[in-house]
C-alpha positions as CSV (number, residue, x, y, z in Angstrom):
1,X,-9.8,-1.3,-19.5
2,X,-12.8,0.9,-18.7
3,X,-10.7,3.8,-17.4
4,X,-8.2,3.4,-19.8
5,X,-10.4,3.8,-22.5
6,X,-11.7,7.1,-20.9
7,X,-8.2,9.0,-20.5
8,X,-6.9,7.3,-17.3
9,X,-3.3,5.9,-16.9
10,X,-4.4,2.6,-15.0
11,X,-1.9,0.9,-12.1
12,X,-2.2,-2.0,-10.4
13,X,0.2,-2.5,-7.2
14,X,0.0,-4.9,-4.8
15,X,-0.1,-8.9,-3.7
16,X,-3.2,-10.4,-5.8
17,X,-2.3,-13.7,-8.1
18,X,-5.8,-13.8,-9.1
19,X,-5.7,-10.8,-11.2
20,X,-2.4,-12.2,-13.2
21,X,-3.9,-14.0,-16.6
22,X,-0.3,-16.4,-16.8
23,X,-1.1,-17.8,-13.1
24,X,-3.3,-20.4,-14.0
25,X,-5.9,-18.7,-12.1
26,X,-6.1,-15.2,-12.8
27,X,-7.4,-12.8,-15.1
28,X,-6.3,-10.1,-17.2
29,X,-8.1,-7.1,-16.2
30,X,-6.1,-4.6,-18.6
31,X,-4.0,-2.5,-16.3
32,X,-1.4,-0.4,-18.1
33,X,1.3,-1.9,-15.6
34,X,1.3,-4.0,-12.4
35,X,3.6,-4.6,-9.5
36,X,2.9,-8.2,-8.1
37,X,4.2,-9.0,-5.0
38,X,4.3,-12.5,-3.2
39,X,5.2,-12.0,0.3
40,X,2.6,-12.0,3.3
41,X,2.5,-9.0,6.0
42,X,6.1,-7.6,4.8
43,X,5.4,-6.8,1.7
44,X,3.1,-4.3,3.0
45,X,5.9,-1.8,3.3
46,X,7.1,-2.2,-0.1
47,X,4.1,-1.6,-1.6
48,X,3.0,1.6,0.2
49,X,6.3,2.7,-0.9
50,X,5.9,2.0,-4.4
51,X,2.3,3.5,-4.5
52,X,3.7,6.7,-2.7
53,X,6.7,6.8,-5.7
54,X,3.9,6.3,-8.7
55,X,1.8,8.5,-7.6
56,X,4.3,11.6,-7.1
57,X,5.9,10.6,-10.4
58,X,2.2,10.5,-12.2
59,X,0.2,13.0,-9.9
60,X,-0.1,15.4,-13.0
61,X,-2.5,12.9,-15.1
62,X,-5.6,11.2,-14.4
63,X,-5.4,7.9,-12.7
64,X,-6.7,4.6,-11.8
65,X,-4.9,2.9,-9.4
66,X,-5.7,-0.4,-7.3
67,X,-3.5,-1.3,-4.5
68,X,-3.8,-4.6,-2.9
69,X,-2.6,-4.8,0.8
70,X,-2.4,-8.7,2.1
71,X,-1.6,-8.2,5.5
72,X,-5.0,-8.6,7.4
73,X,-4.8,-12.2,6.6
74,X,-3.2,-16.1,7.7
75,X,-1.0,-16.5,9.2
76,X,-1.2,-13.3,11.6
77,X,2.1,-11.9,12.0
78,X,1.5,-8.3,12.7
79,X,4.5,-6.0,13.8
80,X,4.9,-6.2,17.6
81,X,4.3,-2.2,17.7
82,X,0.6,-3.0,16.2
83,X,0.0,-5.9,18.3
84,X,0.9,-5.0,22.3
85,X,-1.2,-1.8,22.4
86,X,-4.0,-4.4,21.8
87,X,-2.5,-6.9,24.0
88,X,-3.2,-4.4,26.8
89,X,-6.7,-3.3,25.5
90,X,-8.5,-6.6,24.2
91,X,-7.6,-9.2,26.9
92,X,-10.4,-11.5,26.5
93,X,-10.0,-12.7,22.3
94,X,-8.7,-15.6,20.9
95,X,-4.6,-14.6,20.4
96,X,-5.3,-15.5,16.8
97,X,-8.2,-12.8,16.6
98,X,-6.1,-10.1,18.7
99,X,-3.0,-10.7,16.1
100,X,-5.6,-10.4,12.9
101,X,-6.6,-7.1,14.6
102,X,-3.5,-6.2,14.4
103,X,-2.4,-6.4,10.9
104,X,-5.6,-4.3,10.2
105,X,-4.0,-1.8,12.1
106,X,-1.0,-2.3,10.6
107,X,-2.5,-1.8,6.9
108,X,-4.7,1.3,8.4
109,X,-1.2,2.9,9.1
110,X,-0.3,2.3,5.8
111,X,-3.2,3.7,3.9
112,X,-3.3,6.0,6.0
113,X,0.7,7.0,4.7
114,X,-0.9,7.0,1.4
115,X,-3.6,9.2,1.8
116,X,-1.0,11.6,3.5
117,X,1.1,11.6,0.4
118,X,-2.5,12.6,-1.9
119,X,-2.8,15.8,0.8
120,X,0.4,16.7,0.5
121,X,0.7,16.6,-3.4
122,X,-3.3,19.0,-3.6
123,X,-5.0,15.6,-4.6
124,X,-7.0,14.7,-2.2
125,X,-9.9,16.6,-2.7
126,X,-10.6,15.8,-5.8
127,X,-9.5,12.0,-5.5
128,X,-12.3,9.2,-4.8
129,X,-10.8,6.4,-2.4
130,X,-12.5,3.3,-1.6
131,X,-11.7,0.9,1.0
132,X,-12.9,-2.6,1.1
133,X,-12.1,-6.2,1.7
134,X,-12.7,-9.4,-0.4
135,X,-13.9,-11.3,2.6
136,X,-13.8,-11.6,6.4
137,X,-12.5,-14.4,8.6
138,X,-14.3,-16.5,10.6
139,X,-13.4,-16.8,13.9
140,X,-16.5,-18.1,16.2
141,X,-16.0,-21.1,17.2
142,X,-19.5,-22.3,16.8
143,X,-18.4,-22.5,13.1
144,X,-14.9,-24.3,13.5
145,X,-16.2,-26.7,10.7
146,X,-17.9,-25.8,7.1
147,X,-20.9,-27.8,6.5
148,X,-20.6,-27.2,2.8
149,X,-17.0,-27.9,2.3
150,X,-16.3,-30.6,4.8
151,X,-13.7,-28.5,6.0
152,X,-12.2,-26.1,8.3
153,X,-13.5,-22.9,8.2
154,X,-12.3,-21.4,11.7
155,X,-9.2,-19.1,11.2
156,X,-9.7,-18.9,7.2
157,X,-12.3,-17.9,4.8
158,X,-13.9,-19.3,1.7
159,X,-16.0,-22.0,3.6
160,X,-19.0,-20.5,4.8
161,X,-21.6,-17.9,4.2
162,X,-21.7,-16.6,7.8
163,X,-21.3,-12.8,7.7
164,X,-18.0,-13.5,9.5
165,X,-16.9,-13.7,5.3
166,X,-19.5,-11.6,4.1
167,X,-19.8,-8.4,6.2
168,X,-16.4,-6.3,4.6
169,X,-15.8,-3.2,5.5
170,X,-16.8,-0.2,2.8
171,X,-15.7,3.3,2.9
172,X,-16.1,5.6,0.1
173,X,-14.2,9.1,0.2
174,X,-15.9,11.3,-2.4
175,X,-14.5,14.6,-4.5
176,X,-15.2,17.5,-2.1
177,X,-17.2,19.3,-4.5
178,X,-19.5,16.3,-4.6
179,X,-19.3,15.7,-0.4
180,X,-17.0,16.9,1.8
181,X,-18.6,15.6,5.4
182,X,-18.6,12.0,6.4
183,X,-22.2,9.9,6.5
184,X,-22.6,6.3,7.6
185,X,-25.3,4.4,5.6
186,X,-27.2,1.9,7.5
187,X,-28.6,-0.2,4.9
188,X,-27.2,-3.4,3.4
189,X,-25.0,-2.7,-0.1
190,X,-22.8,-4.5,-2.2
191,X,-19.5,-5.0,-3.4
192,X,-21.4,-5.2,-6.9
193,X,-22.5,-1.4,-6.2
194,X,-18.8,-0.3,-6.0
195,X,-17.9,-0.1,-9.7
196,X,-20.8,1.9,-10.8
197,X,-20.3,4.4,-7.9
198,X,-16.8,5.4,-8.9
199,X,-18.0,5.2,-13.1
200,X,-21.1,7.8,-11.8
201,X,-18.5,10.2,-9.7
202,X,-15.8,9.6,-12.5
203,X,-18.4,10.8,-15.7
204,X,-18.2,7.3,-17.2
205,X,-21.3,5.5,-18.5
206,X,-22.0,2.4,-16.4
207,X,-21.8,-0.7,-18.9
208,X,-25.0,-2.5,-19.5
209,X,-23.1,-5.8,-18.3
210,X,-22.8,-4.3,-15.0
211,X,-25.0,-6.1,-12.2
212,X,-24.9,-3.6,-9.1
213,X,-25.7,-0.3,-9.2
214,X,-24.6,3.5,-8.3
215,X,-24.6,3.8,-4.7
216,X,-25.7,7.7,-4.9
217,X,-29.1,7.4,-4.4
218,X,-28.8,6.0,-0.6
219,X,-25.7,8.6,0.2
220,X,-27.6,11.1,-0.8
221,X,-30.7,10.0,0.9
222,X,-33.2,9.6,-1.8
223,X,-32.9,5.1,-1.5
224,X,-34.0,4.6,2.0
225,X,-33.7,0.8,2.4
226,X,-31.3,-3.0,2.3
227,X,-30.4,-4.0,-1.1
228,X,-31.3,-7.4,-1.8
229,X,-27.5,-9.7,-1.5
230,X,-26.2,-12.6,-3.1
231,X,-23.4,-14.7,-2.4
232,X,-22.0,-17.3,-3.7
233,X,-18.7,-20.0,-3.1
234,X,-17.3,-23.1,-3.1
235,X,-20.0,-25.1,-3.4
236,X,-22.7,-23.0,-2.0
237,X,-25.0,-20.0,-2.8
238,X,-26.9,-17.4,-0.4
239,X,-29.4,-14.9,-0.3
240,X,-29.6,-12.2,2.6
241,X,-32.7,-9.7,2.6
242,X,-34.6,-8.2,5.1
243,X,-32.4,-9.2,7.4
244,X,-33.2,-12.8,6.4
245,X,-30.5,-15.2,5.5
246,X,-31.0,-18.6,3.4
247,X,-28.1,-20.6,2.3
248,X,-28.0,-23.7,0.3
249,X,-25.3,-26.4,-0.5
250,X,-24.3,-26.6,-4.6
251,X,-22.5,-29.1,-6.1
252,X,-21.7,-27.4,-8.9
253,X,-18.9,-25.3,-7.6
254,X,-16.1,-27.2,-6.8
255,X,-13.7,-29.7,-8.1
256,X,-14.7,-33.7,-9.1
257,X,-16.7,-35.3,-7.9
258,X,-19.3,-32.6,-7.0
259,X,-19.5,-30.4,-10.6
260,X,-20.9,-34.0,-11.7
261,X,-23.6,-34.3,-9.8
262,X,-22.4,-35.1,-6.2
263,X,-25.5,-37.5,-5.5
264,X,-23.8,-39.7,-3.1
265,X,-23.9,-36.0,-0.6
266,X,-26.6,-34.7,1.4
267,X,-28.4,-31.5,0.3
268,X,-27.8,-28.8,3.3
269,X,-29.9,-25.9,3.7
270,X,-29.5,-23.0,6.3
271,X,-32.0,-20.4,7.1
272,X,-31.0,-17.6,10.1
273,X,-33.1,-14.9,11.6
274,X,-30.4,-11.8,11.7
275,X,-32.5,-9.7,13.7
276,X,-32.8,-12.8,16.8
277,X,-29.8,-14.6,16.0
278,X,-27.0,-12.2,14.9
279,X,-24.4,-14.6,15.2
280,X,-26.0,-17.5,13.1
281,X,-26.1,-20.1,16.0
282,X,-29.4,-21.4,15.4
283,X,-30.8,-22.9,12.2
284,X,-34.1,-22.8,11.5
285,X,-34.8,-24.1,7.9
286,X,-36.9,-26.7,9.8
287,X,-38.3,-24.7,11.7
288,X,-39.9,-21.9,10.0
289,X,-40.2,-23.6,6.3
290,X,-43.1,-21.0,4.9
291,X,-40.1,-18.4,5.3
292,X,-37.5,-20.6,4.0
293,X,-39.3,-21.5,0.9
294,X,-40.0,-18.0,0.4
295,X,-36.1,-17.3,0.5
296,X,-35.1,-20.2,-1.9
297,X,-37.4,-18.6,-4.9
298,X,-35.7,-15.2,-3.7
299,X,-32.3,-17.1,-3.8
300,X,-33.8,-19.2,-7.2
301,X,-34.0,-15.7,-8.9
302,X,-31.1,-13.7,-8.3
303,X,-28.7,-16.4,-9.2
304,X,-26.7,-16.8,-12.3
305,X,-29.3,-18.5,-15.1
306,X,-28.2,-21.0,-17.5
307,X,-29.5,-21.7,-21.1
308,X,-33.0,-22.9,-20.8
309,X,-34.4,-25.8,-22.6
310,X,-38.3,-26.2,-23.3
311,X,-40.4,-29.2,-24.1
312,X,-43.5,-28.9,-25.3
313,X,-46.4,-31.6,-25.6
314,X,-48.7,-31.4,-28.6
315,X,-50.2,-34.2,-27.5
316,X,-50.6,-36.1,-23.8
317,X,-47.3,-37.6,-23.7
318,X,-44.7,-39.7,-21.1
319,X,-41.0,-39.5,-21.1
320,X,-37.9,-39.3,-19.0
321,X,-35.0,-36.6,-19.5
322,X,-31.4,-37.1,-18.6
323,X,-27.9,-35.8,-18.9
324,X,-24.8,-38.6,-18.9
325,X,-22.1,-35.6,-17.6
326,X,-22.9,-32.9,-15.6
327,X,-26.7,-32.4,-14.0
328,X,-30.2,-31.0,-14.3
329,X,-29.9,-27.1,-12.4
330,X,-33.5,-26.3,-12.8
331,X,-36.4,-28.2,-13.8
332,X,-39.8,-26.7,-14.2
333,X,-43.0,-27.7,-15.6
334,X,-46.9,-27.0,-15.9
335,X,-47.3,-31.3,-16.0
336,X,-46.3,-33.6,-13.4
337,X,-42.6,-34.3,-13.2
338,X,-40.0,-36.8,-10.9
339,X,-36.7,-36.5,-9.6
340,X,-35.2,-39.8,-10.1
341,X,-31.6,-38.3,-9.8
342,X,-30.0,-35.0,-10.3
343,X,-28.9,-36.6,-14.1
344,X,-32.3,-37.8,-14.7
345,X,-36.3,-36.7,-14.2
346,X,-39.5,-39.0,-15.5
347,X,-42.6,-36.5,-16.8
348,X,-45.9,-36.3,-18.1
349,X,-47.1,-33.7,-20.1
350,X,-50.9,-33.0,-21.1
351,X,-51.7,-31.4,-24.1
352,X,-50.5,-27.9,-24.5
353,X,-48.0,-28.4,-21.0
354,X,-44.5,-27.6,-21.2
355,X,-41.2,-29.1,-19.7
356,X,-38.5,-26.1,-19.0
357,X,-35.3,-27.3,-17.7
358,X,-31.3,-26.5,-17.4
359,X,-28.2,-28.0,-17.2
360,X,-24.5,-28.0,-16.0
361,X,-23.0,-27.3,-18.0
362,X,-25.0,-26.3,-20.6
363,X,-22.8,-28.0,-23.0
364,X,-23.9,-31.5,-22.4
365,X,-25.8,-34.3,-24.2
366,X,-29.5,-34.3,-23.6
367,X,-31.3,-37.7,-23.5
368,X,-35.1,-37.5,-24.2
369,X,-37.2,-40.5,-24.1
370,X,-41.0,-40.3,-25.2
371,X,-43.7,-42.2,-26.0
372,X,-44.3,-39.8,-28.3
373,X,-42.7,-39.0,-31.7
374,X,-40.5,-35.8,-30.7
375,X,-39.0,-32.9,-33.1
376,X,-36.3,-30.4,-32.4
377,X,-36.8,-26.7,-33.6
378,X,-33.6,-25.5,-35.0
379,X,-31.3,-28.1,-35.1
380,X,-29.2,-29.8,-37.9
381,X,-31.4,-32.9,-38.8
382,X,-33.4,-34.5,-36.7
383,X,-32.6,-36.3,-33.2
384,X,-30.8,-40.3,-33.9
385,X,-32.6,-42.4,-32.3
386,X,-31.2,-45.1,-29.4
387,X,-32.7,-48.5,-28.6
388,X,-35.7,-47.5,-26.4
389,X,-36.6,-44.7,-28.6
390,X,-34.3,-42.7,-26.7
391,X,-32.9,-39.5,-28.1
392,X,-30.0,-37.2,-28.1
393,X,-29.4,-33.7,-28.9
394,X,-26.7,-31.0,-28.2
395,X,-28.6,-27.9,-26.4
396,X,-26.0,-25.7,-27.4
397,X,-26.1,-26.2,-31.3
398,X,-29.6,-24.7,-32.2
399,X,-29.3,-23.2,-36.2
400,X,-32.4,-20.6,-35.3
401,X,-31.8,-18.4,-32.8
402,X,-35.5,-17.3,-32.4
403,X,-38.1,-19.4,-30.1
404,X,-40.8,-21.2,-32.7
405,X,-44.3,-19.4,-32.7
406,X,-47.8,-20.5,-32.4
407,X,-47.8,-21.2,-36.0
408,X,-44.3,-22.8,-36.2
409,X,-45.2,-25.2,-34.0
410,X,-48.8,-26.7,-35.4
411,X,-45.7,-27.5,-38.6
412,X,-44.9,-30.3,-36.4
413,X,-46.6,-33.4,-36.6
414,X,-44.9,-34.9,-34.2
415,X,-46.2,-35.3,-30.1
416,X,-43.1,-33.6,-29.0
417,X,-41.1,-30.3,-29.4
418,X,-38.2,-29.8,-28.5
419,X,-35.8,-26.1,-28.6
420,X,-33.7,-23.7,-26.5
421,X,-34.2,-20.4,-25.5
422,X,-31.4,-18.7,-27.1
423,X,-29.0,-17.1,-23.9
424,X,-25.8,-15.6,-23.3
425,X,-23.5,-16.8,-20.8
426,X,-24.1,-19.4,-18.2
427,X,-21.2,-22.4,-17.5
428,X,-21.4,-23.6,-20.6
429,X,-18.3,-26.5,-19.7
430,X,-16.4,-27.1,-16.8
431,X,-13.0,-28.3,-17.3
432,X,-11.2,-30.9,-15.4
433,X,-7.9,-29.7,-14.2
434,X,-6.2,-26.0,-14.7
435,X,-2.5,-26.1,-14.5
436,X,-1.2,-24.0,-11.9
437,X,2.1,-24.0,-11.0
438,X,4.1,-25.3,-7.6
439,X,4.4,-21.6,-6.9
440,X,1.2,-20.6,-7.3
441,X,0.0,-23.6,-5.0
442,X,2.2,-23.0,-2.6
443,X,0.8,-19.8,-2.3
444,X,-3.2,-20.8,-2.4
445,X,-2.0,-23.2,0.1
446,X,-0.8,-19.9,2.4
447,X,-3.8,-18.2,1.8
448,X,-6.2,-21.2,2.9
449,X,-8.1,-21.9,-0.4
450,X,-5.9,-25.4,-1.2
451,X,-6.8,-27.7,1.9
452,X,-6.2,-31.2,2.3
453,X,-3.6,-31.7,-1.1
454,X,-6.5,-30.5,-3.4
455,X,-6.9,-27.9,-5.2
456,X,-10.4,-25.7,-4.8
C-alpha cells in the first residue's frame, strides 16, 4: 500500500499463505496483483520464470516487487546438481543439513537468474534488492527438543530462540549513485530496520507506526554499534544485546490452554553468554542472576505494552485484584503486592501509593475487592457490587479519555480510584479458533508450524 500510494506498480510472486487475507491466516498487504504458488522446492522454477516475464513486461515503470522463494526449507529435496558438489565438499554434516545447503544454493542460482535479467534490461543500477530470510533452522542437536513448546525443534523452526532461527541472512544492494562497492556491517540489525531502509533510498517518508529504523547511518559509518533485538514466538519472548541473550517462556502466545493463564506449566527462563558460549549450550540464568535480572527489565521494555490500569489509594487500603478469563501481564506498584496466581494478586496500598497493572487481553472483566469504598474515573455508572464487596468493571470502556488530575481526584470521596491510561493497540481479545481450511493445514503441517494434530 505504501509504494502504491507513492507511484509504484506493486507485485507480489511467490509461495507465502500468510500474506493471502482469505487463508484463514494471512493478511492483506495491498499488492496490485499476486501469484501464489503451493508447491515446495519445484515451484522455484516457475516463479523465477514468472518474475523474469513481469519484470520485462513492466521494466518501463516504477516497481515494488516481493518474490518469495520456499525452497531452503522441509523437507530438503534439492536438485541432485546442487546437492553432490556438496556431497564431495561437506562430508562431515548431518545429510539433512548438507541437503538444506543445498536448496540454498539452489535458490542462489535462481536469484541469481533474476538479477541477470535486471543487468540485461539497464536496471540494475538503479534497483535496490534485498535478500533476507524469515527464519533459520535449527539443526544442533543439543536443541533436538524446544523447552517452550514441548516440542521438536530439530530440523524445523518456530520452537526456539536459538540464533539457529534468529541469525537470517541480510544483503542490501543499493542504487549505484548511492553505493556502488560492497561493505559488510558487523553489528547486530534487524529485520524491523529493513522497511525504513528501502522508504529512505526510495524518497518515501517512514511512517510514524514504523518500529525499526533506516539502516544508513551504520552503512555509512556514522552508527558504530549492535542494535538492541527483540524476538518473539510461540509462546516465548527474547532480548539479545551486547552480545547477551535472555529468553523467557509466555503463555500468552499460543493456542488453549496457555493464552488463559497456563498455571499448571513451569515458568522457563534462558540466559546465554554469546561471546563464551556461541552455540547456546550452557544456561546460566542461575548462574549469573544480577545479569539476568538486568536483561528481563531490558526484555520488560521493549516488548509490546498493553493498556494499563491504575489504582490509586486515597487512603491506607487492602484488596485483591483478579481477572476470570485471560491473566495479569504486568503488575506494578509503590505498596506491597502478592502473586496468588497469574488471574489474581492480594495488595496494600498506603496513602497516596498506586497499583498499575495489565492484562490479556485487555478486554476482560476486572475484579477489585477493597476494604475500601472504590470509584472508577470515566466509566458509565459506578462499579455493581458482588457479595464480598467485590467489584467489576470493563478496562476497555472508559467515557474520558484523559487520566484524572490532582484536583479530579480529591472529587472522590471514596478510599479507592480506579481508571485506565488511555492506549492504542495491545491484544485486546484472543479468539478461540480461526477457520482454516484442510488445504491450508495440510500445508502448515509441511512447513512444520501444525505438530501433533494442533494447530499453532
Amino acid at each position: 500500500v505504501l509504494f502504491g500510494n507513492n507511484g509504484y506498480i506493486t507485485r507480489s510472486i511467490g509461495n507465502n499463505a500468510f500474506i493471502l487475507d482469505h487463508s484463514g491466516i494471512g493478511v492483506d498487504l495491498g499488492f496490485d496483483d499476486m501469484s501464489e504458488y503451493e508447491r515446495q522446492w519445484e515451484d522455484t522454477m516457475d516463479i523465477a520464470d514468472e518474475v523474469i516475464q513481469w519484470i520485462t513486461a513492466n521494466n518501463d515503470k516504477p516497481f515494488f516487487l516481493f518474490i518469495n522463494f520456499n525452497a531452503p526449507h522441509n523437507a530438503y529435496i534439492p536438485p541432485l546438481q546442487y546437492l553432490e558438489p556438496l556431497r564431495k565438499s561437506i562430508k562431515h554434516v548431518h545429510p539433512w543439513f548438507r541437503r538444506y545447503l543445498g536448496e540454498v544454493a539452489y535458490t542462489d542460482d535462481y536469484i541469481g537468474r533474476v538479477v541477470s535479467v535486471l543487468k540485461k534490461l539497464n536496471l540494475y543500477d538503479n534497483t535496490i534488492i534485498v535478500v533476507t530470510s524469515d527464519h533459520g533452522e535449527v539443526f544442533n542437536s543439543v536443541h533436538e527438543h524446544s523447552p517452550y513448546t514441548d516440542k521438536k525443534s530439530i530440523f524445523t523452526h518456530g520452537q526456539t530462540m536459538y540464533d539457529e532461527e534468529l541469525h537470517v541472512p541480510l544483503i542490501i544492494k543499493l542504487p549505484k549513485k548511492i553505493f556502488g562497492g560492497s561493505k559488510a556491517v558487523p553489528y547486530q540489525v534487524r529485520n524491523i530496520d529493513i522497511a525504513p531502509t528501502v522508504c529512505e533510498l526510495s524518497d518515501i517518508p517512514v511512517p510514524d507506526s514504523y518500529q525499526g529504523k533506516t539502516l544508513m547511518s551504520i552503512i555509512a559509518g556514522k552508527e558504530l554499534q549492535d542494535r538492541p533485538l527483540y524476538s518473539e514466538g510461540r509462546l516465548m519472548y527474547a532480548v539479545r544485546i551486547d552480545n547477551f541473550k535472555y529468553v523467557e517462556k509466555f503463555y500468552g502466545f499460543g493456542i488453549k490452554p496457555h493464552h488463559w493463564g497456563g498455571a499448571q506449566v513451569d515458568e522457563y527462563y534462558e540466559l546465554y553468554d554469546l561471546n563464551q558460549d556461541p552455540d547456546e549450550l550452557h544456561n546460566i540464568v542461575a548462574v549469573d542472576t544480577k545479569k539476568a535480572f538486568e536483561m528481563q527489565q531490558k526484555l520488560y521494555a521493549l516488548r509490546f505494552k498493553q493498556p494499563e490500569n491504575i489504582l490509586y489509594a486515597k487512603k491506607d487500603v487492602r484488596g485483591s485484584i483478579s481477572v476470570r478469563e485471560g491473566f495479569f501481564f504486568t503488575v506494578e506498584s509503590s505498596g506491597v503486592v502478592k502473586k496468588i496466581s497469574r488471574q489474581k494478586y492480594m495488595f496494600s496500598l498506603k496513602k497516596g501509593q498506586r497499583l498499575v497493572f495489565s492484562t490479556i487481553p485487555s478486554r476482560t472483566g476486572c475484579y477489585i475487592q477493597s476494604d475500601g469504598s472504590i470509584a472508577l474515573w470515566g466509566y458509565s455508572g459506578t462499579a455493581l457490587p458482588e457479595t464480598d464487596g467485590m467489584y467489576v468493571f470493563d478496562a476497555t470502556q472508559p467515557l474520558l479519555q484523559k487520566m484524572p488530575d490532582d484536583a479530579a481526584l480529591h472529587l472522590f470521596p471514596d478510599e479507592l480510584i480506579v481508571w485506565t491510561k488511555p492506549q492504542k493497540g495491545g491484544i485486546q481479545k484472543v479468539s478461540e479458533h480461526v477457520a482454516i481450511s484442510d488445504e491450508m493445514n495440510t500445508l502448515l503441517k509441511q512447513w512444520g508450524y501444525i505438530q501433533n494434530g494442533g494447530a499453532r
